[in-house]
Every structure is written in C-alpha cells, then in structure tokens.
Backbone of each chain as nested JSON, in Angstrom:
{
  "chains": [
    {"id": "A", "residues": [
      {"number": 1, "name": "UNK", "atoms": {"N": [-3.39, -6.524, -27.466], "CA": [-2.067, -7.118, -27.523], "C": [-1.021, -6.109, -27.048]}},
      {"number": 2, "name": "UNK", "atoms": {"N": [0.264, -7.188, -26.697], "CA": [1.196, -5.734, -26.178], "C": [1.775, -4.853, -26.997]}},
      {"number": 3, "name": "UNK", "atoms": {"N": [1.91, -3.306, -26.994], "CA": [2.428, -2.731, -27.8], "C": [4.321, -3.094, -28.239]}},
      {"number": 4, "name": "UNK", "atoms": {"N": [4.136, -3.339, -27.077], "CA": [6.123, -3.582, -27.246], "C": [6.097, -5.023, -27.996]}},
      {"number": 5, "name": "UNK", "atoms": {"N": [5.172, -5.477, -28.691], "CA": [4.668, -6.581, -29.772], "C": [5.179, -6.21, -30.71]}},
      {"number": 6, "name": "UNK", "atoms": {"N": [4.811, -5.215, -31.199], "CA": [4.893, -4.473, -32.531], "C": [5.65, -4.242, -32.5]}},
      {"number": 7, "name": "UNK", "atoms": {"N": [6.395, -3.182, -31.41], "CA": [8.201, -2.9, -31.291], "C": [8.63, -3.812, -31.947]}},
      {"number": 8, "name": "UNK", "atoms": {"N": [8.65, -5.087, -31.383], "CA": [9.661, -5.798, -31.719], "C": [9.678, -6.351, -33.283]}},
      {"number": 9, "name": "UNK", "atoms": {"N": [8.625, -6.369, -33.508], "CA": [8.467, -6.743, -35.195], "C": [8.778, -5.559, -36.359]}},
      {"number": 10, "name": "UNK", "atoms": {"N": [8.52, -4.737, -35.88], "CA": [8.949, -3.448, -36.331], "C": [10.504, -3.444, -36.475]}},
      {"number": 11, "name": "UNK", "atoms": {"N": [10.886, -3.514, -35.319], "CA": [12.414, -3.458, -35.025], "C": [13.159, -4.897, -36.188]}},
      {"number": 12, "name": "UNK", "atoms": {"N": [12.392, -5.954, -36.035], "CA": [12.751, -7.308, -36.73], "C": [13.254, -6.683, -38.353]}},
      {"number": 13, "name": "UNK", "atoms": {"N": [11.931, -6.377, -38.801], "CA": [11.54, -5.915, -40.125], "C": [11.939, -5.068, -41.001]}},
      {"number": 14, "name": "UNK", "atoms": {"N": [13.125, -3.818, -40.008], "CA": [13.229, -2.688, -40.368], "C": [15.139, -3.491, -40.477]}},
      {"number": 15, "name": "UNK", "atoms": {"N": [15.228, -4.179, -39.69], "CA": [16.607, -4.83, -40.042], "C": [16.922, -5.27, -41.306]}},
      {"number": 16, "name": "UNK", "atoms": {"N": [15.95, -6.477, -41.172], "CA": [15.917, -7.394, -42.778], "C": [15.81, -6.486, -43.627]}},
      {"number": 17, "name": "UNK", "atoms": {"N": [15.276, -5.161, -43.568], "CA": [15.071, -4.165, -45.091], "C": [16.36, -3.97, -45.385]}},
      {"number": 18, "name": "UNK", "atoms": {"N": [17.127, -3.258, -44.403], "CA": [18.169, -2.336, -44.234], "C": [19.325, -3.99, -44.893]}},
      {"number": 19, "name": "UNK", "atoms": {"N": [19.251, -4.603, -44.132], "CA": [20.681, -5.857, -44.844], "C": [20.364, -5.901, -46.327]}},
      {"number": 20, "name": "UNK", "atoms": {"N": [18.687, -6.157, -46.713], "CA": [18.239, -6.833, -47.951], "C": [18.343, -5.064, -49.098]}},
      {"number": 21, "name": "UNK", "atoms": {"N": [18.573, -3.795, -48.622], "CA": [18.822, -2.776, -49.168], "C": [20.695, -2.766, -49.474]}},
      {"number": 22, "name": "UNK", "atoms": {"N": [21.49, -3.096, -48.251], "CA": [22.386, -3.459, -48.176], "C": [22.804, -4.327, -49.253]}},
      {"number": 23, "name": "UNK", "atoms": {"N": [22.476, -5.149, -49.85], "CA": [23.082, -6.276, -50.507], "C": [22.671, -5.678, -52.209]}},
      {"number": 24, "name": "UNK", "atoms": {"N": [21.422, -5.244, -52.242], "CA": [20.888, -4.49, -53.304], "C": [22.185, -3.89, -54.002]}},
      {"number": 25, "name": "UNK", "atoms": {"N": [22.048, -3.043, -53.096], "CA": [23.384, -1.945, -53.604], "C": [24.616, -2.709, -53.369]}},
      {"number": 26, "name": "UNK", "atoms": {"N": [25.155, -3.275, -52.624], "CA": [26.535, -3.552, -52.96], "C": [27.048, -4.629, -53.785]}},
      {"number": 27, "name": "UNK", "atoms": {"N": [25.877, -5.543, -53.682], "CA": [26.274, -6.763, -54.169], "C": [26.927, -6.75, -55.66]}},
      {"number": 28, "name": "UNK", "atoms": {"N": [27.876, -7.577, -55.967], "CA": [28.47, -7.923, -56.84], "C": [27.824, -8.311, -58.335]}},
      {"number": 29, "name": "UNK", "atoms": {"N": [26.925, -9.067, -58.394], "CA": [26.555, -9.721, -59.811], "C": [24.878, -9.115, -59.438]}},
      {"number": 30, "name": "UNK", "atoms": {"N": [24.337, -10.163, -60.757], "CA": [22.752, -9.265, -60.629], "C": [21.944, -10.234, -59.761]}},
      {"number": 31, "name": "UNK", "atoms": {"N": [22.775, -11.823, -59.904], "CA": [22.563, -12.663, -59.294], "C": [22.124, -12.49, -57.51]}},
      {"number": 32, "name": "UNK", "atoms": {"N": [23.107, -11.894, -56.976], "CA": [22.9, -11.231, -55.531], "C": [21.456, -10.306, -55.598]}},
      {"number": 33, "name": "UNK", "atoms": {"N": [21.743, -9.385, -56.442], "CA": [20.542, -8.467, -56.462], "C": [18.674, -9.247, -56.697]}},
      {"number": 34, "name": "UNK", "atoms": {"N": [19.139, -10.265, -57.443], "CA": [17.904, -10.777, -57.572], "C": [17.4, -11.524, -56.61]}},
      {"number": 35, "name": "UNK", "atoms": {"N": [18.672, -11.817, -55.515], "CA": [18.176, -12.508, -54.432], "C": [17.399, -11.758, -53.422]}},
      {"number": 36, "name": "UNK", "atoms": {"N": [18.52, -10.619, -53.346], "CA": [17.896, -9.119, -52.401], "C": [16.465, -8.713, -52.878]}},
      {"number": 37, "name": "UNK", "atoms": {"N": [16.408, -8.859, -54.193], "CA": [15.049, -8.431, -54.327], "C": [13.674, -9.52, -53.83]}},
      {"number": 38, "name": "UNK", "atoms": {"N": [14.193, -10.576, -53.747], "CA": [12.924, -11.58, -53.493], "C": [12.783, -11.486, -51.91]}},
      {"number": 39, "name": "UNK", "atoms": {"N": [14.362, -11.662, -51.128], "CA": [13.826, -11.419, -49.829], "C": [13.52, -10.232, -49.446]}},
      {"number": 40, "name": "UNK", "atoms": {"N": [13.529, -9.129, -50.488], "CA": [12.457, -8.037, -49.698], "C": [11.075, -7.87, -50.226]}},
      {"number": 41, "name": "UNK", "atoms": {"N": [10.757, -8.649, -50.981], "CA": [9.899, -9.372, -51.332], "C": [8.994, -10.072, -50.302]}},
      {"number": 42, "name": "UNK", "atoms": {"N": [9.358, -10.448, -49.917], "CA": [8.841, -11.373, -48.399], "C": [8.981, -10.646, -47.291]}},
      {"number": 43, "name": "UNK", "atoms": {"N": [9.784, -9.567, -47.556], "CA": [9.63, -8.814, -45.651], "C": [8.476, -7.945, -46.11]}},
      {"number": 44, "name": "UNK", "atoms": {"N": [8.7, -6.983, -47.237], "CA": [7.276, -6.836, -47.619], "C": [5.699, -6.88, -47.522]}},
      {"number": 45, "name": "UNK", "atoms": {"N": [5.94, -8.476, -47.76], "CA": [4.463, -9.118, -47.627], "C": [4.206, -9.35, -45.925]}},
      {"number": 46, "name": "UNK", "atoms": {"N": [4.976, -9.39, -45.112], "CA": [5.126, -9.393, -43.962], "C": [4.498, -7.839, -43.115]}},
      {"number": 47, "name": "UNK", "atoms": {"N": [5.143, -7.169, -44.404], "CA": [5.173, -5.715, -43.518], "C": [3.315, -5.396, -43.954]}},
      {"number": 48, "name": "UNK", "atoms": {"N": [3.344, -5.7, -45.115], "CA": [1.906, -5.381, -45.877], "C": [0.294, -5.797, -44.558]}},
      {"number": 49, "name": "UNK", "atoms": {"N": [0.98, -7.328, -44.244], "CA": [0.309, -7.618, -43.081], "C": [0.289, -7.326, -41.5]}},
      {"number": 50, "name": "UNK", "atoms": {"N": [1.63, -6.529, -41.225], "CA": [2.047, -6.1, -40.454], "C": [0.74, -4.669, -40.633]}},
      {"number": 51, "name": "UNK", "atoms": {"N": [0.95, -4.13, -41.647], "CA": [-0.019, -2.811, -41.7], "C": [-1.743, -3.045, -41.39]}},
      {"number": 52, "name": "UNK", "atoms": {"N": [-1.916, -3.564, -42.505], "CA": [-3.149, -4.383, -42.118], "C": [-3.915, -4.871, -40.546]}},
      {"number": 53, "name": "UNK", "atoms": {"N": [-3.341, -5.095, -39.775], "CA": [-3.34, -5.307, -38.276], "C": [-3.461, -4.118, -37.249]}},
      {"number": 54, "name": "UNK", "atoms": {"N": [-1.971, -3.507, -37.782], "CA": [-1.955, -2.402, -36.739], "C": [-3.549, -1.543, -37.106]}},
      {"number": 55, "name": "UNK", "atoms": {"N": [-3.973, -1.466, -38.359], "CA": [-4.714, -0.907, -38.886], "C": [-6.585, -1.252, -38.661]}},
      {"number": 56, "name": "UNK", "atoms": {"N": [-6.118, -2.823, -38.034], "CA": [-7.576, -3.376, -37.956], "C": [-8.408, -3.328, -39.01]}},
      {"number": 57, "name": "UNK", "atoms": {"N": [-7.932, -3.278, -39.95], "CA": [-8.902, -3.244, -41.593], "C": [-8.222, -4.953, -42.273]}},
      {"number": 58, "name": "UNK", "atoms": {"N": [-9.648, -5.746, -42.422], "CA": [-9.016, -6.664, -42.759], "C": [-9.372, -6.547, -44.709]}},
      {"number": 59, "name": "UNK", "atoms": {"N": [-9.334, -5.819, -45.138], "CA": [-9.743, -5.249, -46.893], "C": [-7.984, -5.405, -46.894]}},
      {"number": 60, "name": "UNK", "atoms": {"N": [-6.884, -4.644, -45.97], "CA": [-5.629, -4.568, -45.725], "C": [-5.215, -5.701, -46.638]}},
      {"number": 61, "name": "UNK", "atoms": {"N": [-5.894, -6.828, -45.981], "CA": [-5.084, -8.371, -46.107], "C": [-5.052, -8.033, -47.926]}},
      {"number": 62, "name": "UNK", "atoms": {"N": [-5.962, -7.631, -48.649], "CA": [-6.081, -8.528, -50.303], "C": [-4.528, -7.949, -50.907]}},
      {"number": 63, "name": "UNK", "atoms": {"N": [-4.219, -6.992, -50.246], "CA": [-3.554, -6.452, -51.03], "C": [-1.883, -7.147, -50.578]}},
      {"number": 64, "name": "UNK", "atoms": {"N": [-1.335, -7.603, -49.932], "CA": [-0.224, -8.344, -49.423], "C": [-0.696, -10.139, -50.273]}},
      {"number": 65, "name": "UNK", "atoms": {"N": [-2.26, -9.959, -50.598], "CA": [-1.974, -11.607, -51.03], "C": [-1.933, -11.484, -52.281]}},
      {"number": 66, "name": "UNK", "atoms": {"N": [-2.698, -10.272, -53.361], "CA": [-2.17, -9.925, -55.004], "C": [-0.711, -9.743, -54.739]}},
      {"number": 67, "name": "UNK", "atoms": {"N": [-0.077, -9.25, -54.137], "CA": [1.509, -8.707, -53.752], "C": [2.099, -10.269, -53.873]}},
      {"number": 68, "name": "UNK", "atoms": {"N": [2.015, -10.891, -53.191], "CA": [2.733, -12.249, -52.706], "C": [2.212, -13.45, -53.972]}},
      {"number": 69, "name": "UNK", "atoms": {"N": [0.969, -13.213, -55.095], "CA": [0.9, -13.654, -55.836], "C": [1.827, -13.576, -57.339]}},
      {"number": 70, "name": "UNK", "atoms": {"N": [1.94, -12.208, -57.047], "CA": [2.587, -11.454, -58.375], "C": [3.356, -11.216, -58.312]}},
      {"number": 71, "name": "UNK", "atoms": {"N": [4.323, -10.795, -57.166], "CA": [5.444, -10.72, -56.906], "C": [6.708, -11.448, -57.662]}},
      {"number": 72, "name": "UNK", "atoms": {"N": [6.651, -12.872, -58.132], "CA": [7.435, -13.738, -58.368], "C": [7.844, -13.309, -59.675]}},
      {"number": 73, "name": "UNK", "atoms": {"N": [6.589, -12.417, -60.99], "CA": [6.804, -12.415, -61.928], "C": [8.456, -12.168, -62.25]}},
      {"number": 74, "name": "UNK", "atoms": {"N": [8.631, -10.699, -61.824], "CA": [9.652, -10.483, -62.194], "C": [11.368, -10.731, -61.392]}},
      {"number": 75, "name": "UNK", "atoms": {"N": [10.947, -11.919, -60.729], "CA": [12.391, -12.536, -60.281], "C": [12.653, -13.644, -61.79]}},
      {"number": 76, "name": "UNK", "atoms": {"N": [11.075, -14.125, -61.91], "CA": [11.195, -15.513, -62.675], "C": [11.848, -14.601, -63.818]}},
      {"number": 77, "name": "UNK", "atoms": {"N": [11.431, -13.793, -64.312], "CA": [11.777, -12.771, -65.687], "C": [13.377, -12.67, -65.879]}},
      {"number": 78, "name": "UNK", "atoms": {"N": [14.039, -12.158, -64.266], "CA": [15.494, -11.785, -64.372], "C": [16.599, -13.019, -64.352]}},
      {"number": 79, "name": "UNK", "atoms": {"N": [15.547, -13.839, -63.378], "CA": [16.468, -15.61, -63.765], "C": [15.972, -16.099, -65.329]}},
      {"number": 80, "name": "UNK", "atoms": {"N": [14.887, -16.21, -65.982], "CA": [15.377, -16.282, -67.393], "C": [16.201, -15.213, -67.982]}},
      {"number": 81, "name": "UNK", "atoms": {"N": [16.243, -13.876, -67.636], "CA": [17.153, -13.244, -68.737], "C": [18.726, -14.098, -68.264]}},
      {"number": 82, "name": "UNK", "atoms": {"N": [18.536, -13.928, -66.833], "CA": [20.486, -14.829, -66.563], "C": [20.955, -15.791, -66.855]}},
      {"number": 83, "name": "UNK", "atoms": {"N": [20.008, -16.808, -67.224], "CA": [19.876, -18.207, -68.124], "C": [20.293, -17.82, -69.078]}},
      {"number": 84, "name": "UNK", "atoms": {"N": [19.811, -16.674, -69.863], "CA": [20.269, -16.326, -71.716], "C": [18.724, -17.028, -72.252]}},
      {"number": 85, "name": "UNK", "atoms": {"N": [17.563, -17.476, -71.485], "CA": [16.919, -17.556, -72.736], "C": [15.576, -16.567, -73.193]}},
      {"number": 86, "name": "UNK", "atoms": {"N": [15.816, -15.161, -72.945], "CA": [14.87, -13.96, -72.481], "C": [15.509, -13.448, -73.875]}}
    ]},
    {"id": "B", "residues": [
      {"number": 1, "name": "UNK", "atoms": {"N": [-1.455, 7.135, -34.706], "CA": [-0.552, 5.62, -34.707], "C": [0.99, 5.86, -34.849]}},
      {"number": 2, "name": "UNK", "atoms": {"N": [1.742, 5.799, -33.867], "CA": [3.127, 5.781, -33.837], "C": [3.71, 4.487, -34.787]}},
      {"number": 3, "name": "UNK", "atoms": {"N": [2.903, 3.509, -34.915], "CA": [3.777, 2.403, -35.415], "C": [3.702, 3.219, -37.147]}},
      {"number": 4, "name": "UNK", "atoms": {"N": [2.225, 3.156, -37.672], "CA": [2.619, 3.822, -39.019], "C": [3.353, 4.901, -39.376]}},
      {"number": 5, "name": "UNK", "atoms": {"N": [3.917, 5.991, -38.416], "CA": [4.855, 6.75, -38.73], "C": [5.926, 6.136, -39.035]}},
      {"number": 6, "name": "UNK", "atoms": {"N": [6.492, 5.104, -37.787], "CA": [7.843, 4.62, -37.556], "C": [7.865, 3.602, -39.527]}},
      {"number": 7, "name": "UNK", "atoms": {"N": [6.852, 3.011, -39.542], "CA": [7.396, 2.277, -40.827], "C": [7.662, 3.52, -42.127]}},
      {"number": 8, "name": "UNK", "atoms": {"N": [6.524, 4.375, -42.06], "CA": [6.488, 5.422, -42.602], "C": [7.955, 5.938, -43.381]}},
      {"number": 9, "name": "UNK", "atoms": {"N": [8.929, 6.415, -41.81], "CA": [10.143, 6.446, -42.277], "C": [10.898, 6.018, -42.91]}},
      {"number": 10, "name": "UNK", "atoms": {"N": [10.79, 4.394, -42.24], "CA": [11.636, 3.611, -42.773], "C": [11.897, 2.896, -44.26]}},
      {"number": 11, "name": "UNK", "atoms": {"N": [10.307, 3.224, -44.836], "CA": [9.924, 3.221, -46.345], "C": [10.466, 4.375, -47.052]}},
      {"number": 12, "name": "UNK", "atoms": {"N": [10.308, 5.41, -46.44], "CA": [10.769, 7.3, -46.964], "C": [12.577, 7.075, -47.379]}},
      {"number": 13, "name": "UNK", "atoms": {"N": [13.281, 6.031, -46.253], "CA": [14.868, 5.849, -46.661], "C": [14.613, 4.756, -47.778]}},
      {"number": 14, "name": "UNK", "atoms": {"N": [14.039, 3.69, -47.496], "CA": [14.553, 2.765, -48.476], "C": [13.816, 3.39, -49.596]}},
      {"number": 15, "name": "UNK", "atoms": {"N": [12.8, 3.953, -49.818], "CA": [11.993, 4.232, -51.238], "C": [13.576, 5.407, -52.116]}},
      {"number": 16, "name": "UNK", "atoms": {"N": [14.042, 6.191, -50.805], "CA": [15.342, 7.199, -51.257], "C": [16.266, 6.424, -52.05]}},
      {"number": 17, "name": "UNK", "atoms": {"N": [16.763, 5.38, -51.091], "CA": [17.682, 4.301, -51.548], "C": [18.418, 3.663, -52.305]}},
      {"number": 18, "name": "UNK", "atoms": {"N": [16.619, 3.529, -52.755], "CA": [16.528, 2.463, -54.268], "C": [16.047, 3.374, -55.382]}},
      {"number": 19, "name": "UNK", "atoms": {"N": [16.134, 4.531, -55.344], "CA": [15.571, 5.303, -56.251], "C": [16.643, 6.105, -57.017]}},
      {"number": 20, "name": "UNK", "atoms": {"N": [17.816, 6.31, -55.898], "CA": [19.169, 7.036, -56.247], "C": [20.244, 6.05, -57.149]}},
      {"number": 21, "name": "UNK", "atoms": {"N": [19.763, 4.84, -56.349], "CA": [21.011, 3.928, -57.186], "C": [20.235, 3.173, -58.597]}},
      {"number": 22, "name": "UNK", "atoms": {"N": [18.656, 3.516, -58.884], "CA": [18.381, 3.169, -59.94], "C": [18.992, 4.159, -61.331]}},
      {"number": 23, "name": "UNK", "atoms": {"N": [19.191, 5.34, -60.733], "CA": [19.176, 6.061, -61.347], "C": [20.684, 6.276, -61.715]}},
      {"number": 24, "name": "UNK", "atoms": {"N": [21.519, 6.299, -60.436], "CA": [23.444, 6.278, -60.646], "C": [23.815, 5.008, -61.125]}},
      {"number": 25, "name": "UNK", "atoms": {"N": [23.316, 4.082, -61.3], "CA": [23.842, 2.741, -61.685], "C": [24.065, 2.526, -63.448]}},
      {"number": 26, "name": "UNK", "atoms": {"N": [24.94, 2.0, -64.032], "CA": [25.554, 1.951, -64.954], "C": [24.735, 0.643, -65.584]}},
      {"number": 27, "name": "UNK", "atoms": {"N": [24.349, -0.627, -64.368], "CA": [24.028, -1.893, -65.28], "C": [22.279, -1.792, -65.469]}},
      {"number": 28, "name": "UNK", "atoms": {"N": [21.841, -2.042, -66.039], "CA": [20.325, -1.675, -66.626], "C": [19.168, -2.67, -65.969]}},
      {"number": 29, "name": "UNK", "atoms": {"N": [19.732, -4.054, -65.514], "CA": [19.151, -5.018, -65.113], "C": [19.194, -4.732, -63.601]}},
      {"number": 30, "name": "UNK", "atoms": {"N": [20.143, -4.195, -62.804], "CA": [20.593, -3.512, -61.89], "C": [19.361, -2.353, -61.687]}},
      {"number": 31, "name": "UNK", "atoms": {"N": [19.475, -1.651, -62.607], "CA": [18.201, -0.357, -62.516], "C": [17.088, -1.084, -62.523]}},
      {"number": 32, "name": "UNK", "atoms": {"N": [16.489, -1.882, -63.4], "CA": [15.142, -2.396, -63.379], "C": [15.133, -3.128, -61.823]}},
      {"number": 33, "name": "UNK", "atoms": {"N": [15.831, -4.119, -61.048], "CA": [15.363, -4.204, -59.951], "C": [15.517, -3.464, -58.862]}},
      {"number": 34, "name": "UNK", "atoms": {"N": [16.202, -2.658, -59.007], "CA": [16.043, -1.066, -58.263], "C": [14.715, -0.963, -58.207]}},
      {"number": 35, "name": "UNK", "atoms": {"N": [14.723, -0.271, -59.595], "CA": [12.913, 0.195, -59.63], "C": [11.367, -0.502, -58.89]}},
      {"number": 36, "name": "UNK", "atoms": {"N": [11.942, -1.446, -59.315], "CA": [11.258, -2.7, -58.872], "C": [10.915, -2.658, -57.26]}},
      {"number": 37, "name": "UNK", "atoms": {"N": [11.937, -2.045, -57.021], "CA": [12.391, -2.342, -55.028], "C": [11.537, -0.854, -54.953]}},
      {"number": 38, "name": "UNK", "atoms": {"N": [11.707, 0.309, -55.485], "CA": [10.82, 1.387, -55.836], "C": [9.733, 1.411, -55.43]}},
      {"number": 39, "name": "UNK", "atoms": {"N": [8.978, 0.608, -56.335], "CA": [7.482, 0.635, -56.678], "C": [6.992, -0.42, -55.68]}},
      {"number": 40, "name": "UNK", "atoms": {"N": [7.754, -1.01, -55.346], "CA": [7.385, -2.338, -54.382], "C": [6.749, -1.305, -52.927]}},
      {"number": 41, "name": "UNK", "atoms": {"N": [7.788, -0.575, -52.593], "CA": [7.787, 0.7, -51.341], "C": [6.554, 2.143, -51.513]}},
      {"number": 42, "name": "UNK", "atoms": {"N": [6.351, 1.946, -53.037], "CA": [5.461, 3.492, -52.888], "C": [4.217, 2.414, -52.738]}},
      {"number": 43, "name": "UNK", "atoms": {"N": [4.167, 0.651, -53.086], "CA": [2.963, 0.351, -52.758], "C": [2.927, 0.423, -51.31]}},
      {"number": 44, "name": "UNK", "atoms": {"N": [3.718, 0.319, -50.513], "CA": [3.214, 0.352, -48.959], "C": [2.749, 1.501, -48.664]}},
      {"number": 45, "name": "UNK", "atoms": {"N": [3.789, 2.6, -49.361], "CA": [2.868, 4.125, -48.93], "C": [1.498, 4.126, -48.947]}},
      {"number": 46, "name": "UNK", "atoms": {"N": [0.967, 4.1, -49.984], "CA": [-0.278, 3.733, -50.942], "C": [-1.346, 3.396, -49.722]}},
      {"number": 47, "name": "UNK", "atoms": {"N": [-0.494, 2.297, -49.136], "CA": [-1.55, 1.585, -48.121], "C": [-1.479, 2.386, -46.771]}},
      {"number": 48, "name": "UNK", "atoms": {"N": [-0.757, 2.941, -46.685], "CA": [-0.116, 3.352, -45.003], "C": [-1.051, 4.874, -45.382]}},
      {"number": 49, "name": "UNK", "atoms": {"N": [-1.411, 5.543, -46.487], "CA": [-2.239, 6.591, -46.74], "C": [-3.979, 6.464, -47.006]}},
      {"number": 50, "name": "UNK", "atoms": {"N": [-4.128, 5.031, -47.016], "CA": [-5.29, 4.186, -46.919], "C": [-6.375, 4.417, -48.318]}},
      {"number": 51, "name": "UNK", "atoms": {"N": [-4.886, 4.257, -49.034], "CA": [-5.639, 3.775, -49.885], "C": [-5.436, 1.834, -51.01]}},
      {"number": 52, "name": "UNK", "atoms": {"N": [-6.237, 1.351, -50.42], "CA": [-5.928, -0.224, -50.594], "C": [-5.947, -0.683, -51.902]}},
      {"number": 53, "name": "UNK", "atoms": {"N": [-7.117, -0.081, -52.916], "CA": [-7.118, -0.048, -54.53], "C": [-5.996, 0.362, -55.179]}},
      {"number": 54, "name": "UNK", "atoms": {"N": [-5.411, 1.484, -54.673], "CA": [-4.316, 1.794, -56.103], "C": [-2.955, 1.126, -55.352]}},
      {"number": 55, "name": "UNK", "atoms": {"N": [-2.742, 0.686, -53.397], "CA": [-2.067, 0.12, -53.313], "C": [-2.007, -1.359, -54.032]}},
      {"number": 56, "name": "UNK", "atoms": {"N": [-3.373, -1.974, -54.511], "CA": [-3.606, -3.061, -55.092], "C": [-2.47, -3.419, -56.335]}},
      {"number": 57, "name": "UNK", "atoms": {"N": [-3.262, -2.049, -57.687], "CA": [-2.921, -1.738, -58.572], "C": [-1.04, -1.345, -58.681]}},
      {"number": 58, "name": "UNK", "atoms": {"N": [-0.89, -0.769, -57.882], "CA": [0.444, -0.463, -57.955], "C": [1.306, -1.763, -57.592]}},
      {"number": 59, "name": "UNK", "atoms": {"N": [0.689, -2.766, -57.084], "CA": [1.681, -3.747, -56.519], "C": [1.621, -4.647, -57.743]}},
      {"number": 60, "name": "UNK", "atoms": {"N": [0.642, -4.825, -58.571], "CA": [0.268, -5.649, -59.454], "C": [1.191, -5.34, -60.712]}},
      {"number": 61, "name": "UNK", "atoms": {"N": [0.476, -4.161, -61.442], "CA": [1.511, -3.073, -62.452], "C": [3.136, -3.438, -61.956]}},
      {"number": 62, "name": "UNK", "atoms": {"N": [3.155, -2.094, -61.154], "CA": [4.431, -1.58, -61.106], "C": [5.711, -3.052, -61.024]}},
      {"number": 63, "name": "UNK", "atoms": {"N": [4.84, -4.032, -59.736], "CA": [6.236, -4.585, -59.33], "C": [6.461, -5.61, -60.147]}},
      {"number": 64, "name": "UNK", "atoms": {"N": [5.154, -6.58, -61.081], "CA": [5.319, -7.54, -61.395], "C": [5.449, -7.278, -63.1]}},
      {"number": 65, "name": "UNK", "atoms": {"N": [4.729, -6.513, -63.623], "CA": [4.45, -6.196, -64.962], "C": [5.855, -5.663, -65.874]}},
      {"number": 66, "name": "UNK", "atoms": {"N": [5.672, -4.664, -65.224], "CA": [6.699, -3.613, -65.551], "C": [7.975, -4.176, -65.24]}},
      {"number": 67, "name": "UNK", "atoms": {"N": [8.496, -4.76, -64.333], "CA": [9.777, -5.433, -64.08], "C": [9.962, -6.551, -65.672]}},
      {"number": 68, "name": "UNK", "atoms": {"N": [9.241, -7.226, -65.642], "CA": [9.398, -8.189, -66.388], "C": [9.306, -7.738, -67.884]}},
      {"number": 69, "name": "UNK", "atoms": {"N": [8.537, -6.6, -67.702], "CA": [8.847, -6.082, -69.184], "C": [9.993, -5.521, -69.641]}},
      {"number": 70, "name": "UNK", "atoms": {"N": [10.29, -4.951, -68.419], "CA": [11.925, -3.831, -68.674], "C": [13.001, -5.109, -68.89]}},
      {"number": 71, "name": "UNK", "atoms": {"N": [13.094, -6.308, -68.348], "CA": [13.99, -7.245, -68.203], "C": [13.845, -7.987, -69.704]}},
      {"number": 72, "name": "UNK", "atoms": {"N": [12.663, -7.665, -70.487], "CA": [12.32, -8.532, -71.955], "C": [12.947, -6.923, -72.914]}},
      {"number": 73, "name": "UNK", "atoms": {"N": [12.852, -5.938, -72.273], "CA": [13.708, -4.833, -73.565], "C": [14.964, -4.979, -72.94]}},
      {"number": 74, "name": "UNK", "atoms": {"N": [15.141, -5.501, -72.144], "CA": [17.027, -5.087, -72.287], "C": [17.512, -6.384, -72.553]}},
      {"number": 75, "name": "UNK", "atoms": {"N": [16.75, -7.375, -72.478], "CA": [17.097, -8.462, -73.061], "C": [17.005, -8.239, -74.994]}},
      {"number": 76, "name": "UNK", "atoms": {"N": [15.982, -7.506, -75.206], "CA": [16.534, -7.642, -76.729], "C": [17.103, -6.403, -77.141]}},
      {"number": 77, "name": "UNK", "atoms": {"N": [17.749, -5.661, -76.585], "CA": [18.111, -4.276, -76.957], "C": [20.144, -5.001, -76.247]}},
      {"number": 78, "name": "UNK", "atoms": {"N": [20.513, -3.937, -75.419], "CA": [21.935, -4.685, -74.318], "C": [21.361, -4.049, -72.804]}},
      {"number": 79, "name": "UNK", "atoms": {"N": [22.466, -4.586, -72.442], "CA": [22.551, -4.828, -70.694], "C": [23.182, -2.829, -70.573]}},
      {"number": 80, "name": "UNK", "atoms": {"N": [24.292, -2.914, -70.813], "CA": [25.298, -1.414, -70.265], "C": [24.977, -0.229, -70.556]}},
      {"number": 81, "name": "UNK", "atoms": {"N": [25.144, 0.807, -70.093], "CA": [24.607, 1.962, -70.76], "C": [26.182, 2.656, -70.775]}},
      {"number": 82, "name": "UNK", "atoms": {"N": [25.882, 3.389, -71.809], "CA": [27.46, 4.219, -72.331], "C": [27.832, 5.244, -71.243]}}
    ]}
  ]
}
C-alpha cells in the first residue's frame, strides 16, 4: 500500500487528538470534558488499529477491541455521577 | 518504522498534556478524566513497545476500572479540592 496512506491518516489522527486534547483542557464544565474524553476514545481505537497494521501483527487487533469494549465504562460512570445518582 | 516514531511523539505530548493538567487542576472529576486520557496513551505505548498483554491489561484496568472507581469516591467523598 502507499506510504503517503499512512501520512495521511497519521496526519488525520494526530489532529483529532490535538482538538480532542484541546477541549480536555479548556473546556468549561465536566460535561465538555466527558465528551473530549469519548472522542479520544475513538481516535484511539482507530489509532490502536492504525498500529496493528503498520505492524502486520494481527494479535495487535485484540487489544483495540478489549479497548473499544471497556472503554465506555467510565464515560457511563461520569454521566451517572452528572445525573447526581453516583 | 518511521510511522511508529511519528505516533510515538505524538503520544509522548499528549501523554505530557494530560498528565500536567491532571495534576494542576483544582476539579477532581476533571483529574480523574485526565488520568483516564493518561492511561488510555501509556496503553498505546505499551503496544508501540510490543508488548500486546500488559497493553491489554492496562487498557482494561487503568482506563475503564479505575476511572469509574475514582468517579464512585468522589462521588461519595466532594468534587473540589482546597
């Protein structure tokens, strides 16, 4: 495949961190933050498979799909504490 | 592999990132998903150093466990720190 493939996903990926780091830190309520955290959450699991590839090890993959399984726990955790019923 | 350096880095800032403002930040729920964003990043290291088991373990623990636990003590303890 072409290398300037990867460039570009690389380049994609390293954006979405940097906005979704961006919002982390500046954002206003925890509400924002919990959002920032899920979509880097997902660039993540992206990047996890992104590694996996460049790497040609497909053992790579289990670990982006426990990631993308478990991941949710602790958004679901911080939207019940913001509910009030945690 | 040039590409695993290049992410390499780019994990080395954000792992910096989120590690400084877990730590300067005043709101506690704020720090726990800091941390969270943390441990989420030393699991990619983990993998990018090839190792896929404790990247397993660390993604499992650190991001899902531990978040949700820190978010159940500051839920029964408070939110601010003095």
């Amino acid at each position: 495949m072409n290398i300037y493939f990867f460039y570009l996903i690389i380049s994609i990926l390293a954006i979405s961190i940097a906005l979704g780091l961006y919002r982390l830190v500046k954002g206003p309520s925890v509400s924002d933050r919990a959002v920032a955290l899920d979509a880097l959450t997902n660039v993540t699991t992206a990047l996890l498979v992104l590694i996996a590839v460049l790497s040609a090890r497909f053992i790579y993959l289990d670990v982006a799909l426990v990631y993308a399984i478990l991941a949710f726990i602790g958004v679901v955790a911080i939207a019940r504490y913001l509910e009030g019923g945690l | 592999m040039i590409e695993l350096t290049i992410i390499s880095w780019i994990m080395a800032f954000l792992v910096i990132g989120a590690a400084i403002y877990a730590i300067e930040t005043k709101d506690l729920i704020s720090a726990a998903i800091a941390a969270g964003v943390a441990s989420l990043v030393v699991s990619i290291m983990f993998l990018v150093l090839q190792a896929p088991d404790v990247a397993i373990t660390e993604a499992s623990i650190g991001a899902g466990l531990t978040m949700a636990i820190f978010v159940y003590a500051i839920g029964r303890t408070g939110r601010w720190e003095e």
